[in-house]
Structures are given as C-alpha cells and as structure tokens.
C-alpha positions in Angstrom: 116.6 15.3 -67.2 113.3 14.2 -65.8 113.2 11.6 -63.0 110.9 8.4 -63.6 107.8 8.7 -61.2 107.6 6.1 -58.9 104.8 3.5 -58.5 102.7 3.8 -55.7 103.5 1.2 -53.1 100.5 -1.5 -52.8 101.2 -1.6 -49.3 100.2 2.2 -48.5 97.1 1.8 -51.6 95.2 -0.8 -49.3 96.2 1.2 -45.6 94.3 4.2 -47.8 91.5 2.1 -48.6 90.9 0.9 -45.4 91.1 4.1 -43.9 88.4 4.9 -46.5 86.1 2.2 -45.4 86.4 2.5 -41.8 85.5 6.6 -42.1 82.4 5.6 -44.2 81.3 3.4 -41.5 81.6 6.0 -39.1 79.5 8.5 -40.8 77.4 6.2 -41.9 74.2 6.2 -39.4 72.8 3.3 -37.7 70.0 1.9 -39.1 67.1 2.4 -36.6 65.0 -0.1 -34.5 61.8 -1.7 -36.2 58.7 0.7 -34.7 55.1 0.1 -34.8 53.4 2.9 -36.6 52.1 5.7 -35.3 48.9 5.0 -36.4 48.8 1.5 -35.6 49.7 2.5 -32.2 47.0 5.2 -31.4 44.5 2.1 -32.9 45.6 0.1 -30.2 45.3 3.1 -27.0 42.0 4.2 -27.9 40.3 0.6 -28.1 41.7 0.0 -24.7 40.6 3.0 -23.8 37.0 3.0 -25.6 36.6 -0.7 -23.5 37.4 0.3 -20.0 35.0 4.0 -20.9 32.4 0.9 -21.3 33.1 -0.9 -18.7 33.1 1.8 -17.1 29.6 3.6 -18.4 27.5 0.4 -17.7 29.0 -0.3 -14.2 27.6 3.2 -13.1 24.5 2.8 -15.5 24.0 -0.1 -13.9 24.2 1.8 -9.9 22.2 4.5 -11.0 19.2 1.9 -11.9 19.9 0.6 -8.6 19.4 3.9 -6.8 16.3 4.5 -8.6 14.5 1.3 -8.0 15.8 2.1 -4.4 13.7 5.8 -4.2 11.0 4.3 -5.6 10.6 1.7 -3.2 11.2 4.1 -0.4 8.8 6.8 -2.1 6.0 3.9 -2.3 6.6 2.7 1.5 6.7 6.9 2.4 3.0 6.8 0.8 1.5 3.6 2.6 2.7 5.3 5.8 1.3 8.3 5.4 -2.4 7.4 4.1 -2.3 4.3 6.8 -1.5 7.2 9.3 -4.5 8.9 8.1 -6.4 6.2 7.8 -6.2 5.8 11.3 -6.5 9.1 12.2 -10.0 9.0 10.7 -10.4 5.9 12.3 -9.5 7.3 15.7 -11.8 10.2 15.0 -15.0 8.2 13.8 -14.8 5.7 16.7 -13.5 7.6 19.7 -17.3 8.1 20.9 -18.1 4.4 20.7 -17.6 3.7 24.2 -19.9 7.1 25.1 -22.3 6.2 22.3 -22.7 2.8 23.2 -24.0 4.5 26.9 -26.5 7.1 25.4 -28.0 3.9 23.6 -29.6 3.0 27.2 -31.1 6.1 26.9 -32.8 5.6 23.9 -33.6 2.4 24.9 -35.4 3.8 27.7 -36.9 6.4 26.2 -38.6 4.1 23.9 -39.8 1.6 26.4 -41.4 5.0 28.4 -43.1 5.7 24.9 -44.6 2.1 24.4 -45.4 1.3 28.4 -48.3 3.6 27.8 -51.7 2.3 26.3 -53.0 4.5 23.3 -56.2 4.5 24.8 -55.0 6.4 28.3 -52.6 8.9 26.1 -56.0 10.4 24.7 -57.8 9.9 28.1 -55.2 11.5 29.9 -54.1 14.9 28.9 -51.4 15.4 31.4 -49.9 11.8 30.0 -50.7 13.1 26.6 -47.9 16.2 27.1 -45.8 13.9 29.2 -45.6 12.0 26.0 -45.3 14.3 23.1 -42.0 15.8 25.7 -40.2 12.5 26.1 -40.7 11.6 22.0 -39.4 15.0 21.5 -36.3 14.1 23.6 -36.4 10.8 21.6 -35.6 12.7 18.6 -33.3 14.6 19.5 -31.3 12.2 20.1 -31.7 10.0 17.6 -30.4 13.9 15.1 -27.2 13.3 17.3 -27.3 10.3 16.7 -26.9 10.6 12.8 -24.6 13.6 12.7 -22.6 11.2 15.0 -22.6 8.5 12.3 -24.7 6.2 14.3 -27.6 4.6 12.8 -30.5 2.4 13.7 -30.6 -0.9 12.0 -34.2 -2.0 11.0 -33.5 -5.7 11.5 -38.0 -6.8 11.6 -38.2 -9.2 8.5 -34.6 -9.6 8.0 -32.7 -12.6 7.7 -30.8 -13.6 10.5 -27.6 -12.2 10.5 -24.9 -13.4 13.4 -22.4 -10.8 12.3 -25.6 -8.0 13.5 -28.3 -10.0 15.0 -28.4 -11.9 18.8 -31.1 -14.7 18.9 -32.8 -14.9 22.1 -35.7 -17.4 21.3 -37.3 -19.1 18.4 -41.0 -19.0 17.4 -42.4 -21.9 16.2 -45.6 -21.9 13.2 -44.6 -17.8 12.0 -45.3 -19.1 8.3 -42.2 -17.3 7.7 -39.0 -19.0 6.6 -36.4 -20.2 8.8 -34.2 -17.6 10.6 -36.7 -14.5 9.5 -37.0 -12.2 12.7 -40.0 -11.7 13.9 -39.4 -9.9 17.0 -36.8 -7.3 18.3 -36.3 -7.0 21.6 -33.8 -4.8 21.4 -32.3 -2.5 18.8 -28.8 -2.9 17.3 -27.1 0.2 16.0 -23.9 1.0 14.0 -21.6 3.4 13.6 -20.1 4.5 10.5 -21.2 1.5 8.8 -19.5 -0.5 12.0 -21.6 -2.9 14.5 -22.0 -0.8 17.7 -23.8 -3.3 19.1 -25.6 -6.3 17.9 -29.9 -6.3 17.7 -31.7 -8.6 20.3 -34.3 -10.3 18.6 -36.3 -13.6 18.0 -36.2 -16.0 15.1 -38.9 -17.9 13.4 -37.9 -21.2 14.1 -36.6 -24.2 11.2 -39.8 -25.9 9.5 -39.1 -29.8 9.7 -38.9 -29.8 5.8 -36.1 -26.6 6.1 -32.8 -26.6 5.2 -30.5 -25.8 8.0 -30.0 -22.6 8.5 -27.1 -20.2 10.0 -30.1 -19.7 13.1 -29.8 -23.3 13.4 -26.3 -23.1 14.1 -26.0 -19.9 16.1 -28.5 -20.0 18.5 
C-alpha cells in the first residue's frame, strides 16, 4: 500500500527561495559607473590641445618677427657704418694735402706777381727778360696741371657777386656803375679743393649806391 506524499513544508519553500535570490544577486554584475564617451572625451583633449599649439605658434611667431626687425636694424646700422667709414676715407684722401696745398698757393701767388711786375713794353725790349719770362709762366703752368689733377681749382671771382662763404672784402670802390657788392678787383686769388674753399679770394667791392638796397657786402665788410 502506497504511502501519502507529504506536503512540502512552507518553512523550507521560502529558505529555498531566498537562497535563490541571494545567488542571483551574486552573479548578477554590478552595473557600471556613468562614463563620458569616448568620443566626447577625445573632443575635449584635442581642443585643449589645438589652443595651447596656438598659443603656442603665435608666441614664437610673434619672437621670430622680433628677431627679424632686430637684423634688420642691425644690418641697416652695419651699412651707415661702413659707407660713413668710406666716406671718410675719401675724405681723408681728398683733403690730406690741404695743409701742403694751401703752401704751394704762395708759390703761385708769386709766380704771378713775377709775371705781371714786368711792363709789356720791356718784355719785347728785353730779350733776356723776354726768356726769363716765357720760363717762369712755364713753371706757372705746371703748377697750376698739379694743381687740377690735385682737385684744386682757381675760382674766377672778377664780376661776381660778393660771396662771404668765398670772397674777403678788403676795400670798397665808390662810382664803378656796377651794382652793390660786384668785385671789381682781386687782390688775391681764392682756390678750392674738391669743390671745398681752400682759401677765401681777396678782393674789392663796388661800394652800395645811396638808392641800393643793403647788401650782404654791406654787412660783411
């Protein structure tokens, strides 16, 4: 004869369940922590990175520009140097000879006076003062050729206006019919050299009609 089953006791049906529940917990896995997305994430690097590269571009941008107004500012001071060292290297090598060429004007001067102390009349009387003459004129111009491969030039200052930067006024002539300040007379002749004074012209001025305007002879005699 068959047994009766027995009815499962409630008391071991909810220790099963629970023991049920509590393994499903266990394997179930923990849900994980809210991320930002990969790509959002990258975004956010590479426009941090993309303003410091700026940042850092114009800062150096901004020193090269720097460095190049710099050379060229040295590069331009390098080239006034250099042609005002030239410059006055020609300088030194036009003038040097003023001071000797300032003495060799006495000779000129002299030579010229030798030329004019003698009458025309007794040069063609006088044969011996004749030759004596034609030598020192000779001598004259020679000199005067050194004189312009030398740089130094004559200044023709008869008629002129009177000039203080070139001319010396030594008298004044009164009734010349000529205007005010015009030289009439040179006494002694002012040279240059290279388009320098080398030393000022001696000379006389006709003097300042009444009716005139004053003049710079006026002034600087």
């Amino acid at each position: 004869m068959n047994e009766p089953q027995k009815k499962p006791n409630e008391a071991d049906t909810d220790t099963a369940t629970a023991q049920a529940d509590v393994k499903g917990q266990a394997a179930a896995p923990e849900a994980p922590e809210t991320a930002a997305a990969p790509g959002e994430e990258a975004a956010g690097s590479e426009g941090q990175g993309d303003a410091q590269g700026g940042d850092r571009v114009a800062a150096l941008e901004a020193e090269v520009a720097g460095l190049k107004d710099q050379l060229l500012r040295t590069l331009a001071e390098t080239e006034n140097i250099r042609r005002r060292a030239q410059r006055e290297r020609e300088d030194t090598a036009k003038y040097a000879v003023s001071s000797f060429a300032k003495e060799l004007l006495a000779v000129a001067d002299n030579l010229r006076r030798a030329v004019d102390a003698v009458p025309a009349e007794q040069r063609e009387q006088d044969d011996v003062m004749k030759n004596l003459l034609v030598g020192i004129e000779a001598t004259e111009r020679q000199l005067h050729a050194a004189f312009d491969r030398g740089g130094i030039k004559k200044m023709e200052a008869l008629g002129e206006q009177f000039d203080p930067n070139f001319h010396q006024v030594v008298f004044e002539v009164e009734n010349t019919g000529k205007p005010g300040g015009t030289i009439v007379q040179v006494l002694q002749d002012g040279y240059t050299i290279h388009g320098r004074l080398l030393r000022e012209a001696m000379v006389g001025a006709a003097k300042r009609g009444a009716d005139e305007p004053v003049s710079r002879v006026d002034t600087q005699a």
